[in-house]
C-alpha positions in Angstrom: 53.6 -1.2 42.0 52.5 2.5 41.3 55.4 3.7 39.5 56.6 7.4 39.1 56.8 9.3 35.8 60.6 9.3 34.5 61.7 11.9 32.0 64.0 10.5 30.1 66.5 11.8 27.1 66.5 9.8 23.9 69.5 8.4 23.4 70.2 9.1 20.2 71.1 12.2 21.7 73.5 11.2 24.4 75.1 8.1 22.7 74.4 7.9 19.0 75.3 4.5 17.0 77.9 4.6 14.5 75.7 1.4 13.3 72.9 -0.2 13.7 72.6 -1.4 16.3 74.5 0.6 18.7 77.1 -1.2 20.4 79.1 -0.8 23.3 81.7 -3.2 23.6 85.3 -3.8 25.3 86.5 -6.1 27.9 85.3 -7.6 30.4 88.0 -5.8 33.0 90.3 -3.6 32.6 93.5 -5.9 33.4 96.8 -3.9 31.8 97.6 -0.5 30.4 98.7 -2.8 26.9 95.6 -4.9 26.9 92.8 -1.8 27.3 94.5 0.7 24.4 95.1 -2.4 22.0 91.5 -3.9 22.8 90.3 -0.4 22.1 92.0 0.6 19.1 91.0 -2.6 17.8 87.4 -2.1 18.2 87.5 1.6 17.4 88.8 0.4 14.2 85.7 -1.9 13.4 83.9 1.3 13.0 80.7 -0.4 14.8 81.7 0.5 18.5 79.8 3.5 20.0 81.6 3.4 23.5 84.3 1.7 25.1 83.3 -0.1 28.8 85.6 -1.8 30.6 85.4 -3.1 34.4 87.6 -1.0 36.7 86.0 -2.6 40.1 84.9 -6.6 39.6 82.0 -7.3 42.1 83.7 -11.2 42.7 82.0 -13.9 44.5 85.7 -15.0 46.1 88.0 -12.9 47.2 90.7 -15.0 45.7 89.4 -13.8 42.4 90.6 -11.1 40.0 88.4 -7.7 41.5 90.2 -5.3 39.2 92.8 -2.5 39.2 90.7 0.2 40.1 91.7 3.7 40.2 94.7 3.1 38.9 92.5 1.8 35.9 91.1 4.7 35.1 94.1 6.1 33.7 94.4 3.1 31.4 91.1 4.3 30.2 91.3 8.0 30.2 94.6 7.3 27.8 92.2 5.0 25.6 89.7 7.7 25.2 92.9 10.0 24.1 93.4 7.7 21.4 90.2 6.7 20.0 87.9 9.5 21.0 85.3 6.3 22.0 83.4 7.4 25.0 84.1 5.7 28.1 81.5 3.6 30.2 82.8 2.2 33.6 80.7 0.1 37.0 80.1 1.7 39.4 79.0 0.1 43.0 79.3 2.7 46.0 79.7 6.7 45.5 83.4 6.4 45.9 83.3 4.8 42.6 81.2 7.5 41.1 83.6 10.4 42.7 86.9 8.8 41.2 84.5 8.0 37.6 83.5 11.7 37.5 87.1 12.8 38.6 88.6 11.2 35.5 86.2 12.3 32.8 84.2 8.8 32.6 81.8 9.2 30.4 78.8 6.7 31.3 78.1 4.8 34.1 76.6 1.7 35.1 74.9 0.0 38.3 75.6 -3.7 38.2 73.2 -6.0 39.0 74.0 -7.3 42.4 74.0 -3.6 43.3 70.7 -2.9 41.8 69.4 -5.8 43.9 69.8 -3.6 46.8 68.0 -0.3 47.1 70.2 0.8 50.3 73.4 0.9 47.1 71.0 2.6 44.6 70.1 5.1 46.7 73.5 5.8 47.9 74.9 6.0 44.3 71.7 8.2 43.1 72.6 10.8 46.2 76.2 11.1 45.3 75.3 11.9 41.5 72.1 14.7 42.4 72.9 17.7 40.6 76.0 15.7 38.3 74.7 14.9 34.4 75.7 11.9 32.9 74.3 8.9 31.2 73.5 6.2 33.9 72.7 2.8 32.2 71.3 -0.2 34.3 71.3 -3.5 34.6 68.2 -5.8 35.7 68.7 -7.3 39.0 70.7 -10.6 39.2 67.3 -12.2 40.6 64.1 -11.4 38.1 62.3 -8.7 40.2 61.0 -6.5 37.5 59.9 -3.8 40.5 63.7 -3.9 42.2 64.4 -2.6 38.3 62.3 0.0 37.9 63.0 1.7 41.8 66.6 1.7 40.4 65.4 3.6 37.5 62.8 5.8 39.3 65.8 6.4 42.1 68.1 7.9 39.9 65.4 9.7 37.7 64.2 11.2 41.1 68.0 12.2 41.7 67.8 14.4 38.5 69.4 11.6 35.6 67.9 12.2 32.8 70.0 10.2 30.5 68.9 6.3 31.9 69.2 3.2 29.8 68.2 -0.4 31.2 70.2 -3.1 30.3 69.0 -6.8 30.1 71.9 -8.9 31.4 69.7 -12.0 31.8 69.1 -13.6 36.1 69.6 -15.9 37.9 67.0 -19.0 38.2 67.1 -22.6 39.8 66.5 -23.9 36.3 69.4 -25.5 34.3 69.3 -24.6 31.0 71.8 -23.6 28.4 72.2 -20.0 29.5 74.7 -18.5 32.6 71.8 -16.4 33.5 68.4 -17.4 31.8 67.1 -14.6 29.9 63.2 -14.5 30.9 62.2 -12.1 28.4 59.4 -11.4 29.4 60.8 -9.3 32.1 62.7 -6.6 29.5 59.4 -7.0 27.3 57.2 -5.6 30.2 59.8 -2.9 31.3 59.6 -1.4 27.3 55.7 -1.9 27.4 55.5 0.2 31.0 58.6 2.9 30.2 59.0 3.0 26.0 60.8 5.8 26.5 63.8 4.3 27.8 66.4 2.5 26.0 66.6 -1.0 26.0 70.0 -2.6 25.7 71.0 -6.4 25.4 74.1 -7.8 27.3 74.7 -11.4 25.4 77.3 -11.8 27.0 76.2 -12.2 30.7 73.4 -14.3 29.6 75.2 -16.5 27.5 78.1 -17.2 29.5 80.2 -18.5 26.7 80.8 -17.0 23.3 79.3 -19.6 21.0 75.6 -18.1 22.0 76.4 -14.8 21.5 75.2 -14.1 17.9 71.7 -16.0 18.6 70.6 -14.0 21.7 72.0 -11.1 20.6 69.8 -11.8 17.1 67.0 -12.3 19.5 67.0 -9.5 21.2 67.1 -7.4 18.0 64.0 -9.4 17.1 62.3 -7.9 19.8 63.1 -4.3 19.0 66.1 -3.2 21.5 68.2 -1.0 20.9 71.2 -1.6 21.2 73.5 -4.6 22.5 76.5 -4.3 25.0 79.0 -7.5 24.2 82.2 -7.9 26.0 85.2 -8.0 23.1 89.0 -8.4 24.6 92.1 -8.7 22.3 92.8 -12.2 24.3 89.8 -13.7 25.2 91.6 -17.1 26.6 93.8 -15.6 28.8 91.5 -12.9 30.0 91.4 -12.6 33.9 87.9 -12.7 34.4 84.8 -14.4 32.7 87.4 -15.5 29.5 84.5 -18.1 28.0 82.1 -15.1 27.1 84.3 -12.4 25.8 85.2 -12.3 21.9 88.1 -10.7 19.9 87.0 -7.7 17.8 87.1 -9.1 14.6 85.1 -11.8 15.6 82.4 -8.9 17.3 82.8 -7.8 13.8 81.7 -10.9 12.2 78.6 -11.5 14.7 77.3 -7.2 14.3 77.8 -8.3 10.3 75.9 -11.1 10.4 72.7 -9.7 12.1 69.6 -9.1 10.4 68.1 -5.9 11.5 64.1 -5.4 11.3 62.4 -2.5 12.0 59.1 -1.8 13.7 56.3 -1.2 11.9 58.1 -1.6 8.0 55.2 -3.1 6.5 54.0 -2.6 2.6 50.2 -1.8 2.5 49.5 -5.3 1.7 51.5 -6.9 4.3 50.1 -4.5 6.6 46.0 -5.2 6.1 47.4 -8.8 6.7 49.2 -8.6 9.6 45.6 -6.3 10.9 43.2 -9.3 10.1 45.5 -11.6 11.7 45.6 -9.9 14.8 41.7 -9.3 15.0 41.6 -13.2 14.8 43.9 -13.0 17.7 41.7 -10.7 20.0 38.6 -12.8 19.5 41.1 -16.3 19.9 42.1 -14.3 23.5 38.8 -13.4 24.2 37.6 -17.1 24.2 40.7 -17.9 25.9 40.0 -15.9 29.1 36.2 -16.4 29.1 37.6 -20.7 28.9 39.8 -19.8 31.8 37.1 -18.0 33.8 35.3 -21.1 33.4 37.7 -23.2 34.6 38.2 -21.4 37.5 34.5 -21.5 38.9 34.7 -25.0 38.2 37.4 -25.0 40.5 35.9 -23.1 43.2 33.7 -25.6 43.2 35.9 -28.3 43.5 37.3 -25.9 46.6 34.3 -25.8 48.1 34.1 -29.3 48.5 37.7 -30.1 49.6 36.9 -27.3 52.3 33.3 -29.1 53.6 35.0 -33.0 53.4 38.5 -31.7 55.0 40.5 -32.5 51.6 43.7 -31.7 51.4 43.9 -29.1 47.9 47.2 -30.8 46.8 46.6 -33.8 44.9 49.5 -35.0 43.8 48.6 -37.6 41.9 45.9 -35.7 40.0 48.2 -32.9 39.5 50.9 -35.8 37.4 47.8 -37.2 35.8 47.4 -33.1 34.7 50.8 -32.7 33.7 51.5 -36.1 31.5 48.0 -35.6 29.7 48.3 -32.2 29.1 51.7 -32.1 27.9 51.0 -35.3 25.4 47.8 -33.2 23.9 49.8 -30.0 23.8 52.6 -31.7 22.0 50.5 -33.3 19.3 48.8 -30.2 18.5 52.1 -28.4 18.3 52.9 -26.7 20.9 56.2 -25.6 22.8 57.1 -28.1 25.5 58.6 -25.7 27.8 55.7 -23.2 26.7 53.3 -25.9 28.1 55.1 -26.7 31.3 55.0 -22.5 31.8 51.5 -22.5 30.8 50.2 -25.8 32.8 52.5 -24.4 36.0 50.5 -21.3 36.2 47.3 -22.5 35.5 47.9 -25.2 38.4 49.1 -22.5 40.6 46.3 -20.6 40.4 43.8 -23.1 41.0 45.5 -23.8 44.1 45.1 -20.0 45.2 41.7 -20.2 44.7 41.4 -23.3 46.8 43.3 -21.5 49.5 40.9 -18.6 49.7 38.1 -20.7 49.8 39.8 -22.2 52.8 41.1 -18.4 54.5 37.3 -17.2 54.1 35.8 -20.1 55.8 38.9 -19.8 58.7 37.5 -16.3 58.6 33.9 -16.3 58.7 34.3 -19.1 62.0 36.6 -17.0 64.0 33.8 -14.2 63.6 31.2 -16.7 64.6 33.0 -17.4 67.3 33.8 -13.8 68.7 30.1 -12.7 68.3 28.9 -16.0 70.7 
């Protein structure tokens, strides 16, 4: 994907952290006057909280759910802001949202990710805020498309935002694991390595789904050098009207920020340093074998290919492919090795051999239709 420059403000400028890291925090939705101004004189009170978000519009899967108060809201937040001076960040999913936002002083404002799946709703949104500066953070889409991301951050860059943070909120997969939405970090790792210049902010509680998981993702993504973590914090958590497993109270947001360990990148004494340099040396030569061993492998399969093709073989074979999987994954686990890095690993080695089986097959499909047009 050829991807256009984004200028980008650091956002130390536009949201600095009263800690490290920065956190924004509050709940989940905005359900009662009561509930948002105790919720966010609680937090403010922490000392930790660098903005105060809150759900205004709930994008619900049934219509019998809880879908927020809306405008009315607002005011619940705007009286918050009054009394803890905490920046306000709201969701915003059409440009009527971003009218009534801007009307009532919202401070930042983020694109969900069932509306970033859809460029039709980015585009809309980025149209209604051309000319309009204010912080616009965004979430990944709820399926892991790192392009559908980046248009939503090149979109509203091209609209003239200039204050853009991404925020990882984990996606949706077929794969049951222990998450609500699997965190694939690969993805976020990729969007830093193509656009360092934009923040990178961790949502723990999305991808956990339930509050015991919070600290150890959140941890995690720390780890990896984000900056900064959004976690949903409500003054009730059990009787919260929407997504009650995953929020936490304040002082319990106060316990898990406490409890982090926080590393930074590049903090190396001299010694540690020329280590960590002869280490990775050995790593570029390990990696160069490593591709020049997969290169190998491939031609080996091509010629394999090649003879599927000439004795009409089908290229699945299933029972070869199990043989692969139980042999590989018994080596791999005596040598130490992650099982589920090895299922990965095994799945995409398999994959492509079977892509170069199938172009073997398109080119010879190819090369007899020609014959056959030039007879």
């Amino acid at each position: 994907m050829k991807t256009t420059y984004i200028n980008n403000m650091p956002i130390q400028q536009w949201l600095p952290a009263k800690n490290r890291p920065l956190l924004i925090s509050g709940p989940c939705s905005a359900e009662s006057r009561e509930q948002v101004i105790k919720t966010a004189t609680t937090l403010e009170q922490t000392g930790l909280v660098s903005a105060f978000r809150a759900g205004v519009w709930k994008p619900r899967t049934s219509a019998q759910s809880f879908e927020g108060h809306g405008e009315q809201a607002l005011l619940w937040l705007r009286e918050a802001k009054e009394k803890t001076s905490m920046p306000l960040a709201v969701e915003v999913a059409h440009p009527k949202h971003v009218e009534l936002c801007l009307e009532h002083k919202i401070d930042i404002l983020w694109i969900g990710a069932r509306s970033v799946a859809n460029p039709f709703s980015i585009q809309e949104i980025s149209e209604a805020l051309k000319g309009v500066d204010i912080p616009v953070m965004i979430k990944n889409p709820v399926n892991p498309d790192l392009n559908l991301w980046i248009g939503a951050l090149e979109r509203l860059s091209m609209a003239g935002i200039n204050k853009l943070a991404a925020i990882h909120r984990g996606f949706n997969t077929w794969e049951i694991n222990l998450y609500r939405n699997t965190p694939l970090w690969e993805i976020p790792v990729e969007l830093k390595r193509l656009f360092p210049k934009i923040p990178l902010i961790c949502d723990p509680s999305h991808i956990c789904g339930n509050r015991k998981m919070i600290e150890k993702v959140a941890q995690h993504a720390l780890d990896l050098d984000m900056d900064g973590l959004m976690i949903e914090s409500h003054i009730n958590p059990n009787k919260a009207l929407s997504d009650k497993k995953q929020q936490i109270t304040p002082h319990k947001l106060q316990n898990i920020i406490s409890n982090l360990q926080i590393k930074y990148p590049g903090n190396f004494e001299k010694k540690t340093a020329e280590t960590i340099t002869e280490l990775r040396e050995q790593i570029d030569v390990l990696d160069k074998k490593l591709l020049e061993i997969l290169a190998e492998r491939m031609n080996v399969v091509k010629n394999i290919g090649y003879l599927k093709k000439n004795n009409k073989i089908t290229i699945l074979q299933i029972e070869r492919w199990d043989k692969i999987i139980r042999n590989r994954k018994e080596k791999g686990l005596k040598l130490g090795l992650d099982k589920d890095f090895l299922k990965k690993m095994l799945n995409l080695v398999h994959n492509e051999s079977i892509n170069v089986q199938k172009r073997i097959m398109n080119d010879v499909k190819k090369k007899n239709t020609l014959k056959n047009k030039n007879k």
